[in-house]
Biopython code that builds the backbone (N, CA, C, O; Angstrom):
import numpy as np
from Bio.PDB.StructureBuilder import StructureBuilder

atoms = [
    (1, "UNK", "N", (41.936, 65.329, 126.137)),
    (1, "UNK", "CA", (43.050, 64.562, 126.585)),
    (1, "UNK", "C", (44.338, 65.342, 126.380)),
    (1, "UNK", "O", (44.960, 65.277, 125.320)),
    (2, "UNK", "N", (44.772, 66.168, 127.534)),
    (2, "UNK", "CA", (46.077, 66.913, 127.408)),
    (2, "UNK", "C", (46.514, 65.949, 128.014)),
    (2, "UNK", "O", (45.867, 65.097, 128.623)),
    (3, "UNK", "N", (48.318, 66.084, 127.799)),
    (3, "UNK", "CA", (49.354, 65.268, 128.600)),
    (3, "UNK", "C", (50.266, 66.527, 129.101)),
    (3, "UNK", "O", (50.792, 67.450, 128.478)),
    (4, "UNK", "N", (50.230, 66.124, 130.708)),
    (4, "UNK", "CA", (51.382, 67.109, 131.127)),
    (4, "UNK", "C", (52.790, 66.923, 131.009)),
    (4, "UNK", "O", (53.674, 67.607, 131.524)),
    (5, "UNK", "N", (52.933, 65.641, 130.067)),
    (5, "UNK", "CA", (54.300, 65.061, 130.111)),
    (5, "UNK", "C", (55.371, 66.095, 129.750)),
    (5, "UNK", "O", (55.172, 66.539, 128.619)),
    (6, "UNK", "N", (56.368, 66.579, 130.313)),
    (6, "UNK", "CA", (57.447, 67.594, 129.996)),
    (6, "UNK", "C", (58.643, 67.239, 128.452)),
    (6, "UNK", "O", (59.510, 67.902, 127.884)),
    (7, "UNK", "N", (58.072, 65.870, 128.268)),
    (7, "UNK", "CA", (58.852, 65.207, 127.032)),
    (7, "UNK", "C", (58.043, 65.952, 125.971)),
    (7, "UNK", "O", (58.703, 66.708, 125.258)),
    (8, "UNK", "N", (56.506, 65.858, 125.701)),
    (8, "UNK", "CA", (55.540, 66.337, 125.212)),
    (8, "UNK", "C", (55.508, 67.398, 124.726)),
    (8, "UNK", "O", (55.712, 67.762, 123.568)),
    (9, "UNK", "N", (55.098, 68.223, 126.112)),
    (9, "UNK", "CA", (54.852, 69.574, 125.965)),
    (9, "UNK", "C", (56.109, 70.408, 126.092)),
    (9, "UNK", "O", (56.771, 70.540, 127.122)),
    (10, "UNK", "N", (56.388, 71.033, 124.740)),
    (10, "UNK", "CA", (57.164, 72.076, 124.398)),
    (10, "UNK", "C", (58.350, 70.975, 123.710)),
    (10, "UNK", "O", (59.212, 71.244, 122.873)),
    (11, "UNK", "N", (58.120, 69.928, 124.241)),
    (11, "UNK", "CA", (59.984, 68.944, 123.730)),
    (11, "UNK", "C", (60.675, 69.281, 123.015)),
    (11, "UNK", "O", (61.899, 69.335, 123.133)),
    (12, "UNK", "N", (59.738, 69.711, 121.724)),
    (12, "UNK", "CA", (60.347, 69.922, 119.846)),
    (12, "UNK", "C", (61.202, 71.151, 120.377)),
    (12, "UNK", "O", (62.398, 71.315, 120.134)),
    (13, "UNK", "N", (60.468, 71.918, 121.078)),
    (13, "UNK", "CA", (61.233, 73.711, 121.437)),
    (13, "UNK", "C", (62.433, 73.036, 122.278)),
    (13, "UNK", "O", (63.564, 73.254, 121.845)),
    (14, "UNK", "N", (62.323, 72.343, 123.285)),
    (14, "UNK", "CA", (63.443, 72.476, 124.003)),
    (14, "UNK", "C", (64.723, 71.935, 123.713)),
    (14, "UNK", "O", (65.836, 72.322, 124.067)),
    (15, "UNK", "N", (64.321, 70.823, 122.899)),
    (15, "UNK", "CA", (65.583, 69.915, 121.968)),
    (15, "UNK", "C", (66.088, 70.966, 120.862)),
    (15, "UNK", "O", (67.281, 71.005, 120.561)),
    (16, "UNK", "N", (65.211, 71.754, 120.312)),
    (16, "UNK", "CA", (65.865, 72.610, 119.316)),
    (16, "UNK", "C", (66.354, 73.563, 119.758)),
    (16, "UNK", "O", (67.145, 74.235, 119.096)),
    (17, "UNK", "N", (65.915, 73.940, 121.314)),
    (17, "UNK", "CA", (66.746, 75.197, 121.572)),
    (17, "UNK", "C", (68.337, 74.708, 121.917)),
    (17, "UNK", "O", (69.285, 75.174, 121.286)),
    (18, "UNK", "N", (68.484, 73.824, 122.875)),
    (18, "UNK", "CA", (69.388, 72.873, 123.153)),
    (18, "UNK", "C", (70.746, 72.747, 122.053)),
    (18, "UNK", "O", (71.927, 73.092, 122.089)),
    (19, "UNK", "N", (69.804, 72.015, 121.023)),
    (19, "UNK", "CA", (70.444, 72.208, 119.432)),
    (19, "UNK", "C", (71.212, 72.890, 119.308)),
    (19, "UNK", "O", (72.421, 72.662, 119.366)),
    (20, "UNK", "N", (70.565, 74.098, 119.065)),
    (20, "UNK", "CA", (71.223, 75.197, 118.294)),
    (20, "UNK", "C", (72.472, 76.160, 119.268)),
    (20, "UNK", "O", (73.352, 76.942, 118.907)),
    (21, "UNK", "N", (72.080, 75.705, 120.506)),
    (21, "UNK", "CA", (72.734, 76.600, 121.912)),
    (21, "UNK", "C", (74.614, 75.507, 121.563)),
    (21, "UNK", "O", (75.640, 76.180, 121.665)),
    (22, "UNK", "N", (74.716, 74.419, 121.306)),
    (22, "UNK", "CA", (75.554, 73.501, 121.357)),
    (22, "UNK", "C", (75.903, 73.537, 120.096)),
    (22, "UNK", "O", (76.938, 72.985, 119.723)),
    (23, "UNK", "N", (74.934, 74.321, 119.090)),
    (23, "UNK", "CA", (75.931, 74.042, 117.447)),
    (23, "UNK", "C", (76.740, 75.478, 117.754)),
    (23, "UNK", "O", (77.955, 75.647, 117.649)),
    (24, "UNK", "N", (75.821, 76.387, 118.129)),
    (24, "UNK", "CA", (76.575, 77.785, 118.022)),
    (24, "UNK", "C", (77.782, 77.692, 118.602)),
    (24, "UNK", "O", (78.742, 78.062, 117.926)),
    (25, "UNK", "N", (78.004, 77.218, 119.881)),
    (25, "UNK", "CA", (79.310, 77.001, 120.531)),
    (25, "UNK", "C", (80.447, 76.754, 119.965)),
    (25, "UNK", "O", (81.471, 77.436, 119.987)),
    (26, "UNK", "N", (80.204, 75.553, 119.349)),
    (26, "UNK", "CA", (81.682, 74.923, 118.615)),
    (26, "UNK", "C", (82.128, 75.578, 117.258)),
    (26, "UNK", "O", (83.244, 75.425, 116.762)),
    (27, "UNK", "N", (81.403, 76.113, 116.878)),
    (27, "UNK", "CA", (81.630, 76.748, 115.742)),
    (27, "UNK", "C", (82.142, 77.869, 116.187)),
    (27, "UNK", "O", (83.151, 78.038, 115.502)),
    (28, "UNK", "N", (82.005, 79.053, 117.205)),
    (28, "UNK", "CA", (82.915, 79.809, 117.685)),
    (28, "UNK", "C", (84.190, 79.765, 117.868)),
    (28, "UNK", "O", (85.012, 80.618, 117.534)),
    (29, "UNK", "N", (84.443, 78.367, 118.618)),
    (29, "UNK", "CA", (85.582, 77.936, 119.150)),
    (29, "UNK", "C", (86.395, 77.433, 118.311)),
    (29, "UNK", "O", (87.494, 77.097, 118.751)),
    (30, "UNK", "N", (86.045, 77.192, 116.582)),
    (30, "UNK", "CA", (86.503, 76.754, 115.727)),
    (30, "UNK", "C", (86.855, 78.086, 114.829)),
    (30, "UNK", "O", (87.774, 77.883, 114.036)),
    (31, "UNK", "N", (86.335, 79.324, 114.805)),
    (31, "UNK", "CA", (86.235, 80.602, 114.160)),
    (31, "UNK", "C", (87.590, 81.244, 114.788)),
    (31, "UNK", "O", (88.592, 81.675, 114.217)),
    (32, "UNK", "N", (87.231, 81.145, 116.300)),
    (32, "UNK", "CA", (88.330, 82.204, 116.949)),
    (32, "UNK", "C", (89.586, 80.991, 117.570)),
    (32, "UNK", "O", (89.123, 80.241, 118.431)),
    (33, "UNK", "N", (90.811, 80.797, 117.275)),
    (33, "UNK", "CA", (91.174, 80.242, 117.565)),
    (33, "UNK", "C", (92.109, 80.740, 119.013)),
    (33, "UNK", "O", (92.614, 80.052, 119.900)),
    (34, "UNK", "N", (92.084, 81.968, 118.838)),
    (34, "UNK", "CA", (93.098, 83.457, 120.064)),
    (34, "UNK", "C", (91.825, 84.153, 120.613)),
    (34, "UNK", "O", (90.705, 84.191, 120.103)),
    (35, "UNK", "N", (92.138, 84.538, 121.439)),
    (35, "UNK", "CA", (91.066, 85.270, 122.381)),
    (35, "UNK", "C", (91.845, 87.260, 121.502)),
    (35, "UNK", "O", (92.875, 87.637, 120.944)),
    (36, "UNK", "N", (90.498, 87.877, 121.933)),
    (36, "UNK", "CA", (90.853, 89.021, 121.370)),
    (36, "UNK", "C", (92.254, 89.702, 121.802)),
    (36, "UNK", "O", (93.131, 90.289, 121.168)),
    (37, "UNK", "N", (92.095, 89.400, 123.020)),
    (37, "UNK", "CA", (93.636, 89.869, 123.432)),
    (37, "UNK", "C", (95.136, 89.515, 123.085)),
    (37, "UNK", "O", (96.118, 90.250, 123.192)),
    (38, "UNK", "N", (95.057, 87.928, 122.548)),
    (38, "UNK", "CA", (96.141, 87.439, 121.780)),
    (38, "UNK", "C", (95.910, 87.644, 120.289)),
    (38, "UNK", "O", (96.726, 87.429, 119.393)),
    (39, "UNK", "N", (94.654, 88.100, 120.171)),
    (39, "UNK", "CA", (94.753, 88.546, 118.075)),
    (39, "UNK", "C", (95.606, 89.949, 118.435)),
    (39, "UNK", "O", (96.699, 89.977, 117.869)),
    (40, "UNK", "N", (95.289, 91.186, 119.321)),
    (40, "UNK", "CA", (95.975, 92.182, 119.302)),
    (40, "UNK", "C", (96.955, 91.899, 119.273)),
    (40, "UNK", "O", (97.376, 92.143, 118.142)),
    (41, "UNK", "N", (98.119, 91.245, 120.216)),
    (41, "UNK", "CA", (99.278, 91.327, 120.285)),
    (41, "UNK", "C", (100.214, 90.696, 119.415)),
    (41, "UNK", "O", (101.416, 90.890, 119.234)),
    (42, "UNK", "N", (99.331, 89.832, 118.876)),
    (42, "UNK", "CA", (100.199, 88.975, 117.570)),
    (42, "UNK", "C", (99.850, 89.594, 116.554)),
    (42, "UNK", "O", (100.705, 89.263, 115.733)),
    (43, "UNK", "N", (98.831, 90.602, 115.827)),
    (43, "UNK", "CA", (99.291, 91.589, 115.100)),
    (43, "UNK", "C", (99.748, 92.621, 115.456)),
    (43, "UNK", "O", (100.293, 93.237, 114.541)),
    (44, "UNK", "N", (99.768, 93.121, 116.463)),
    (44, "UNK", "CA", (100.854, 93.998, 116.994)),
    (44, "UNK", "C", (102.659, 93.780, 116.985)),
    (44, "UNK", "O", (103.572, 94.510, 116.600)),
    (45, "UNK", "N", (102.635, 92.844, 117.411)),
    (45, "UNK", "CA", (104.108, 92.137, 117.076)),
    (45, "UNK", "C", (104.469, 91.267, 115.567)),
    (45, "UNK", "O", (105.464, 90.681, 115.142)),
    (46, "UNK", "N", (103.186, 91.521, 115.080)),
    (46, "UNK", "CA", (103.203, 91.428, 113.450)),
    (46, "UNK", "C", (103.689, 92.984, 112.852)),
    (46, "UNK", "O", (104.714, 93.048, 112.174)),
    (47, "UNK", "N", (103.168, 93.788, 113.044)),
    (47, "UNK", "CA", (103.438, 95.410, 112.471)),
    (47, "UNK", "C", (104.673, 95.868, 113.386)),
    (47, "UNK", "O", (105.051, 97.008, 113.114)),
    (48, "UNK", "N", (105.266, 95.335, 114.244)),
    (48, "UNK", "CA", (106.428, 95.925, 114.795)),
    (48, "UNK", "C", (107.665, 95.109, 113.928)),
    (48, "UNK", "O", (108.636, 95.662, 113.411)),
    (49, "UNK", "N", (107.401, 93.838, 113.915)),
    (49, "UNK", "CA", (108.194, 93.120, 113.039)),
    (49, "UNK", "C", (108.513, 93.644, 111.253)),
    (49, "UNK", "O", (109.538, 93.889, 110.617)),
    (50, "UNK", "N", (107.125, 93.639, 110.951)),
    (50, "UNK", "CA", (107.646, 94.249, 109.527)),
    (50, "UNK", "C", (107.672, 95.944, 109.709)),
    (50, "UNK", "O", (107.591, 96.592, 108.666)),
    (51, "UNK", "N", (107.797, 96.797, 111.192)),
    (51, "UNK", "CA", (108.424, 97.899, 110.785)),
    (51, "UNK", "C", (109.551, 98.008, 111.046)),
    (51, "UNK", "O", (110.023, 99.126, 110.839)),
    (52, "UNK", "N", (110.614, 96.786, 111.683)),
    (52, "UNK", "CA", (111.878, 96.984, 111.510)),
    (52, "UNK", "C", (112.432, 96.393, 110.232)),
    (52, "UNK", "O", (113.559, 96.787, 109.930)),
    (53, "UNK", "N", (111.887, 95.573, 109.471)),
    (53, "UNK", "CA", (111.780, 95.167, 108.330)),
    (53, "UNK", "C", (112.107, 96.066, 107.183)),
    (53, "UNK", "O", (113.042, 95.967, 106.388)),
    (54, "UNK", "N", (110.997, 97.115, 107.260)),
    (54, "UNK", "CA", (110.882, 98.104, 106.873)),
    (54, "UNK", "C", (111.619, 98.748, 106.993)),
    (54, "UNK", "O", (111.572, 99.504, 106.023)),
    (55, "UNK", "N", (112.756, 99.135, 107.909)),
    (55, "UNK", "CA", (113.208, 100.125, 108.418)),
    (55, "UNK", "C", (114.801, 99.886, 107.999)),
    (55, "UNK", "O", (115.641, 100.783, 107.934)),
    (56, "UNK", "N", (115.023, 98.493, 107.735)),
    (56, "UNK", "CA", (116.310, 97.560, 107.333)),
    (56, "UNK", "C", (116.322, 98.103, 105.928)),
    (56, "UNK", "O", (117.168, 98.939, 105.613)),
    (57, "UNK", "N", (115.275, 97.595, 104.925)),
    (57, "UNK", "CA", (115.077, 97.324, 103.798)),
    (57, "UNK", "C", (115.537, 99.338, 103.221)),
    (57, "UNK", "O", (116.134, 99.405, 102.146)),
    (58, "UNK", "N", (115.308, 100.397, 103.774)),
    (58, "UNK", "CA", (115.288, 101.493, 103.875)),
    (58, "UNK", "C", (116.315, 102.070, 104.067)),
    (58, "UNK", "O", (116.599, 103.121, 103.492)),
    (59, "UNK", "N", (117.377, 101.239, 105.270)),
    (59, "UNK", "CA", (118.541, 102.170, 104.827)),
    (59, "UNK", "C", (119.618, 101.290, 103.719)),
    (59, "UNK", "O", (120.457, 101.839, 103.004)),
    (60, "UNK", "N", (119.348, 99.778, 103.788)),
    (60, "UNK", "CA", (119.476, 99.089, 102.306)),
    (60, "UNK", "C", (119.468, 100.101, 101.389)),
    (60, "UNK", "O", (120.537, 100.531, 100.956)),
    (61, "UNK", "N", (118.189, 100.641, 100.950)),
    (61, "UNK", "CA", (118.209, 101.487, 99.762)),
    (61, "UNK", "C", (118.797, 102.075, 99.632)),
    (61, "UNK", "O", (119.578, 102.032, 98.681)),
    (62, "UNK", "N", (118.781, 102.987, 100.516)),
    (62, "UNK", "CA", (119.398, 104.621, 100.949)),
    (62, "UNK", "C", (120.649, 104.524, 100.741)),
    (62, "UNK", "O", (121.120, 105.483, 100.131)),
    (63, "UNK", "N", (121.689, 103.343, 101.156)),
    (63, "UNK", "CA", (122.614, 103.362, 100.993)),
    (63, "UNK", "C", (123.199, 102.819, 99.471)),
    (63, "UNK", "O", (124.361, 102.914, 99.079)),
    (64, "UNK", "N", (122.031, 102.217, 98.734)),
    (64, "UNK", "CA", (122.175, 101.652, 97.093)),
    (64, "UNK", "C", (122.116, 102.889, 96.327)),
    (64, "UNK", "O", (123.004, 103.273, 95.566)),
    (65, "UNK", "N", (120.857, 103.582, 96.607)),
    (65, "UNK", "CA", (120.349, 104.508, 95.728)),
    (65, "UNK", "C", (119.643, 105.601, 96.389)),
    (65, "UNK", "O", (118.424, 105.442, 96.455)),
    (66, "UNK", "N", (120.185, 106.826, 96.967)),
    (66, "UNK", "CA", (119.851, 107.921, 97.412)),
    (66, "UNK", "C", (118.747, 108.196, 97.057)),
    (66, "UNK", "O", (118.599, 107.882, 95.876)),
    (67, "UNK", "N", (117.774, 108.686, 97.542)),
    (67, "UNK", "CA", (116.669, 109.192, 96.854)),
    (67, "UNK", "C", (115.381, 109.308, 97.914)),
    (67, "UNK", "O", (114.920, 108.454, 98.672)),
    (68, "UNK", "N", (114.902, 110.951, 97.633)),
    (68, "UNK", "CA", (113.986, 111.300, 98.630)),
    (68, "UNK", "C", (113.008, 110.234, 97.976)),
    (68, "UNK", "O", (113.107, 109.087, 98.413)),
    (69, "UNK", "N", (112.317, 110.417, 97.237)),
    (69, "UNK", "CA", (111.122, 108.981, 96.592)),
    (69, "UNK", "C", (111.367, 108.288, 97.095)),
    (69, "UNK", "O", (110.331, 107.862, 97.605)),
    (70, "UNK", "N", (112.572, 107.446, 97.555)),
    (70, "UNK", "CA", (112.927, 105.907, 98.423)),
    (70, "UNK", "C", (112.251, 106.724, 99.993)),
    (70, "UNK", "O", (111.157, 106.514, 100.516)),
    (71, "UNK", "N", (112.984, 107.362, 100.295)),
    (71, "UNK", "CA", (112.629, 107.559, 101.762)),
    (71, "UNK", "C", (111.227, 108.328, 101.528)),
    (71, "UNK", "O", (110.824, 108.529, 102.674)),
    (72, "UNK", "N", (110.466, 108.755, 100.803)),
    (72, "UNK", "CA", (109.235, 108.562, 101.256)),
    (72, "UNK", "C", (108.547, 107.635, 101.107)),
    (72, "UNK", "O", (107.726, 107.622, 102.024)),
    (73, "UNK", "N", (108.362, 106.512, 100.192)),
    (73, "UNK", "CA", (108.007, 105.619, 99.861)),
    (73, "UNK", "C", (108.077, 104.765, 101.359)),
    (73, "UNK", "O", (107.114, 104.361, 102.010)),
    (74, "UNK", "N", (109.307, 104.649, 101.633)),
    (74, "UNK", "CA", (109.256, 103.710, 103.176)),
    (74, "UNK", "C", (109.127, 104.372, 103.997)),
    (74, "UNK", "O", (108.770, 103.707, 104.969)),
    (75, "UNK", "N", (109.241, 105.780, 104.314)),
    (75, "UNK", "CA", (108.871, 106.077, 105.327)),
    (75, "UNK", "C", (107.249, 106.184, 105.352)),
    (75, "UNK", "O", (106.636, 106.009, 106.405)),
    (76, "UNK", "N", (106.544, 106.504, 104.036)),
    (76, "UNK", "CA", (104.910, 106.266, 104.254)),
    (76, "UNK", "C", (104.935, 104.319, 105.178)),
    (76, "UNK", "O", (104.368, 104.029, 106.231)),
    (77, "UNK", "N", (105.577, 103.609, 104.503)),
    (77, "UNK", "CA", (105.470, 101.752, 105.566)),
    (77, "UNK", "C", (105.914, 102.438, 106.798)),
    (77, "UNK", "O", (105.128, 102.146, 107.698)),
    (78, "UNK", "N", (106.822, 103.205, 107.198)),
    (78, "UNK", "CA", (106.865, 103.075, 108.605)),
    (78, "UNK", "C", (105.579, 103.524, 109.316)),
    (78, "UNK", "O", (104.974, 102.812, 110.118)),
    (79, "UNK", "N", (105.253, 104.621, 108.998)),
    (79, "UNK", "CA", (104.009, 104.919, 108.996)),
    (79, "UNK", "C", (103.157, 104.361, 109.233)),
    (79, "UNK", "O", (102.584, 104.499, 110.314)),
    (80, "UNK", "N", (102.637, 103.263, 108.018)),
    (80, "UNK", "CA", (101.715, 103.072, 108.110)),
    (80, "UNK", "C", (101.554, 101.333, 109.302)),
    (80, "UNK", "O", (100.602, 100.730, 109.797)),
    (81, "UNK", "N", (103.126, 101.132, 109.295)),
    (81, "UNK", "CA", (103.000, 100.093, 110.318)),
    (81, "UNK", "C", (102.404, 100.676, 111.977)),
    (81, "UNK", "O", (101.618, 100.068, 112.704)),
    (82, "UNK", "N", (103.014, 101.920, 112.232)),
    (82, "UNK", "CA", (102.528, 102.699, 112.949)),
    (82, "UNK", "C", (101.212, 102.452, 113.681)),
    (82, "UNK", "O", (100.865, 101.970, 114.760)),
    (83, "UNK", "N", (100.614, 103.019, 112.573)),
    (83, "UNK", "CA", (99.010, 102.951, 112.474)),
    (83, "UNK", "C", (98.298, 102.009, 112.823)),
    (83, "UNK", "O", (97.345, 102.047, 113.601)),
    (84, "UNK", "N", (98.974, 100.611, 111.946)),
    (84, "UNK", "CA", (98.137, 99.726, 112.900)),
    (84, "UNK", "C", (98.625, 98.692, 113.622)),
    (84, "UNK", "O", (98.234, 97.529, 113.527)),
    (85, "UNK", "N", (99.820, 99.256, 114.639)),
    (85, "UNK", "CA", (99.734, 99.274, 115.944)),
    (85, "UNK", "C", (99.261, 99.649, 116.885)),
    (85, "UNK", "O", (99.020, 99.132, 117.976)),
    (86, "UNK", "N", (99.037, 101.057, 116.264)),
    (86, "UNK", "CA", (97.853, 101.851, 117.343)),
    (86, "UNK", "C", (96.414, 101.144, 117.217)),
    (86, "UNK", "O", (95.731, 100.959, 118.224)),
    (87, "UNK", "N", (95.977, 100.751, 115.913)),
    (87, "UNK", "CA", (94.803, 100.461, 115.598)),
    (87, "UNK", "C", (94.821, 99.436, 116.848)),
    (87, "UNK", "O", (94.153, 99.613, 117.867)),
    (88, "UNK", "N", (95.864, 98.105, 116.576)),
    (88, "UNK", "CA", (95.506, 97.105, 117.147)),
    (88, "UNK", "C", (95.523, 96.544, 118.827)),
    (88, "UNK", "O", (95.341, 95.488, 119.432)),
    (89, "UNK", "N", (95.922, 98.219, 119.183)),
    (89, "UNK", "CA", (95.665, 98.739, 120.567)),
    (89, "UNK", "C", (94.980, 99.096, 120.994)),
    (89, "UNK", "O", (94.888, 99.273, 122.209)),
    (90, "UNK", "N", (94.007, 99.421, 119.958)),
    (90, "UNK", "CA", (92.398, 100.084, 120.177)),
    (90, "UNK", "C", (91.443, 99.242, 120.052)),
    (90, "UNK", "O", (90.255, 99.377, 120.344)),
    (91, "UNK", "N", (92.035, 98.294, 119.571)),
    (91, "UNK", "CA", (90.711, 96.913, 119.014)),
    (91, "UNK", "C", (90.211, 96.690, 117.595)),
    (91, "UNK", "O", (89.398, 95.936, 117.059)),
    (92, "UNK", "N", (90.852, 97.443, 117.295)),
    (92, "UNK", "CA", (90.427, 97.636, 115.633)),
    (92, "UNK", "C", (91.588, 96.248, 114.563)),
    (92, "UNK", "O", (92.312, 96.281, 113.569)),
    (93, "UNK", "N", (91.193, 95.368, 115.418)),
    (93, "UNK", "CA", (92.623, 94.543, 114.443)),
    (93, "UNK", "C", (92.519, 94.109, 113.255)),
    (93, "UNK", "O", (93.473, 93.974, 112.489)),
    (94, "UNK", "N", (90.997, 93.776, 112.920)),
    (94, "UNK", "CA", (90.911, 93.622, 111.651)),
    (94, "UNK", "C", (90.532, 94.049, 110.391)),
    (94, "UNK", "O", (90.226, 93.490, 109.338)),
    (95, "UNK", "N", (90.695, 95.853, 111.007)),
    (95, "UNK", "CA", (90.574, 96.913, 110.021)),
    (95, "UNK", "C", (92.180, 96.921, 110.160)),
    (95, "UNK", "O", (92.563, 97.168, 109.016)),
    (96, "UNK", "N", (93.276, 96.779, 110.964)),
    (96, "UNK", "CA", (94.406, 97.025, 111.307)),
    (96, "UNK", "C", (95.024, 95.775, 110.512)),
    (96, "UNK", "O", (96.246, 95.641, 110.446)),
    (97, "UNK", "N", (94.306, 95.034, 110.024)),
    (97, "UNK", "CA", (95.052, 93.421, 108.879)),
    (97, "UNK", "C", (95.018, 93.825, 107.972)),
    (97, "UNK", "O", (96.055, 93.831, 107.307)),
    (98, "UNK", "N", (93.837, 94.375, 107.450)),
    (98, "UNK", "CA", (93.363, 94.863, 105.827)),
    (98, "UNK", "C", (94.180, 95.876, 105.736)),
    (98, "UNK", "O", (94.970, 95.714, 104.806)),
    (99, "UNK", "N", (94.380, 97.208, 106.516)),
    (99, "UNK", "CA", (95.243, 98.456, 106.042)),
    (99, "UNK", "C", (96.813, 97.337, 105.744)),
    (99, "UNK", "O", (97.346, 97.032, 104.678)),
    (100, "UNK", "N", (97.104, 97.036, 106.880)),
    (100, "UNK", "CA", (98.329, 96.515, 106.668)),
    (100, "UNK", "C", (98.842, 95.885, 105.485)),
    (100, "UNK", "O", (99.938, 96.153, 104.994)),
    (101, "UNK", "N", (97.947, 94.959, 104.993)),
    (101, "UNK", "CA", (97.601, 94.177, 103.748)),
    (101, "UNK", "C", (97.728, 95.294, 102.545)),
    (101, "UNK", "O", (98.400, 95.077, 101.536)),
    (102, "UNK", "N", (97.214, 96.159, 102.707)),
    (102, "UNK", "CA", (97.160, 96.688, 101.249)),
    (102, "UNK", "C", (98.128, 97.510, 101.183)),
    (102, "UNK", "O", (98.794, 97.750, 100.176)),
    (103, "UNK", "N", (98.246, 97.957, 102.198)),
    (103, "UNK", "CA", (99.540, 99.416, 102.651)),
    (103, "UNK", "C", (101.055, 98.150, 101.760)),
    (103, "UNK", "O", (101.693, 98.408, 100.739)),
    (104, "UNK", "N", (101.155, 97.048, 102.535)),
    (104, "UNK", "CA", (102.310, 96.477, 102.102)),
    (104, "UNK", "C", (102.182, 96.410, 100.542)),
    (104, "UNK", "O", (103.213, 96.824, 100.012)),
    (105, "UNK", "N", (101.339, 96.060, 99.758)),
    (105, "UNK", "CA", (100.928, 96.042, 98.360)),
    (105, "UNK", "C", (101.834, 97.369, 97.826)),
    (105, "UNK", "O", (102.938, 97.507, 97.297)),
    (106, "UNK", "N", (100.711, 98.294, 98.275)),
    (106, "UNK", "CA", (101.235, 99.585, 97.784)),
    (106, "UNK", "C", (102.526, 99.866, 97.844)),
    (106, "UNK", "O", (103.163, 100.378, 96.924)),
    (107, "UNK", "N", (103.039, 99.491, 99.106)),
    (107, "UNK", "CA", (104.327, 99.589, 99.235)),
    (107, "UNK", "C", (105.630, 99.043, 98.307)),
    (107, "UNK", "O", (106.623, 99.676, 97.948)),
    (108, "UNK", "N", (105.217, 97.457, 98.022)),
    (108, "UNK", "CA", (105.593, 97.144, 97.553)),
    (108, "UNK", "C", (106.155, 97.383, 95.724)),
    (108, "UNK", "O", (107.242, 97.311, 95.151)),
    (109, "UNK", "N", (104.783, 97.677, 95.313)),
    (109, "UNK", "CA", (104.059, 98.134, 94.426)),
    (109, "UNK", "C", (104.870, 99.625, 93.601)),
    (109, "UNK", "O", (105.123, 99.810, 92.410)),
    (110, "UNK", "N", (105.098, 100.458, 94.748)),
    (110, "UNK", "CA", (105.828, 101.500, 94.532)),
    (110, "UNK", "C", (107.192, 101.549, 94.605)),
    (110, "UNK", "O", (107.735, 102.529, 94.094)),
    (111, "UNK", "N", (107.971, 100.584, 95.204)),
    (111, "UNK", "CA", (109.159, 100.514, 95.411)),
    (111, "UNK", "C", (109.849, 99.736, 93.684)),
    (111, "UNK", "O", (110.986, 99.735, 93.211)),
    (112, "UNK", "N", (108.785, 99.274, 93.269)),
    (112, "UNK", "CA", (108.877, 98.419, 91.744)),
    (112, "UNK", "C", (109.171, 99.437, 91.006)),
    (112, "UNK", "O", (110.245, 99.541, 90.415)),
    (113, "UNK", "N", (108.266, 100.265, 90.968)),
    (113, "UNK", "CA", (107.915, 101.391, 89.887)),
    (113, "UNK", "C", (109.182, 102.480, 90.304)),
    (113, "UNK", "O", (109.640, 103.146, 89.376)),
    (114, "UNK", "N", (109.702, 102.655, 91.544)),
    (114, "UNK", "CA", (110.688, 103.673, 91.706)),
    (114, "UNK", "C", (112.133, 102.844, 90.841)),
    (114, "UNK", "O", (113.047, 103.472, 90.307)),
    (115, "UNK", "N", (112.004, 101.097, 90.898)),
    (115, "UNK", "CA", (113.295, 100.497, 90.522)),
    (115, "UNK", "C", (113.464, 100.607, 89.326)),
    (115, "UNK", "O", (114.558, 100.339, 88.828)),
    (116, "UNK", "N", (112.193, 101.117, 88.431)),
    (116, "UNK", "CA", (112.363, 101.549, 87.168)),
    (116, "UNK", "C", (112.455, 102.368, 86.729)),
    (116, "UNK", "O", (112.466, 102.277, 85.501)),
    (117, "UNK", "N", (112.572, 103.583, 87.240)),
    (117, "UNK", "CA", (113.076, 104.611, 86.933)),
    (117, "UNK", "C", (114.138, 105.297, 87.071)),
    (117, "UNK", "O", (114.235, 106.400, 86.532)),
]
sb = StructureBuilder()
sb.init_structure("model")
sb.init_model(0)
sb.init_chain("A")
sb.init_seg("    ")
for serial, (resi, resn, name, xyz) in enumerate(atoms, 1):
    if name == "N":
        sb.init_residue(resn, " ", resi, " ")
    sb.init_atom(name, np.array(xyz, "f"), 0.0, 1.0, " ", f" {name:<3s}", serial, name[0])
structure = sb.get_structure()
């Protein structure tokens, strides 16, 4: 006694494929909220923003306290804002968040240690 009923045969597979085809979805759409092309440009216009930032804060100094250490110190941030602009022109944006992220640390980090000396 087979049943050719299509509810039957295979059902469990097709409801679970179904399932999982409709969980995966929304959870994407909940992950990525920008399409890749608007993550580039909004960290792109994230690293252009803090390299004029950067670039303010720099002749600030320069004009407080002379000093090649100041201008390398920010000129490594201009730099490294640089970088991942290019990165985030290439597609690399979220190796281009993390540099940014830590680069500002460092940056920061060093500009402390130059105020103490």
């Amino acid at each position: 006694m087979t049943s050719t009923d299509p509810d039957e045969v295979g059902g469990e597979q097709m409801i679970g494929l179904k399932g999982r085809t409709e969980e995966s979805e929304e959870p994407d759409e909940q992950r990525r909220p920008w399409s890749p092309r608007e993550a580039r440009r909004i960290r792109m216009a994230a690293a252009g923003t803090i390299m004029a930032v950067v670039a303010v804060v720099l002749v600030l100094r320069l004009s407080a306290h002379p000093s090649l250490l100041t201008v390398g110190v920010y000129g490594a941030g201009l730099v490294l804002c640089g970088v991942v602009i290019e990165l985030s022109r290439r597609g690399r944006t979220r190796l281009g968040t993390w540099l940014l992220a830590v680069g500002l640390v460092a940056v920061a980090a060093a500009d402390q240690l130059l105020g103490s000396l």
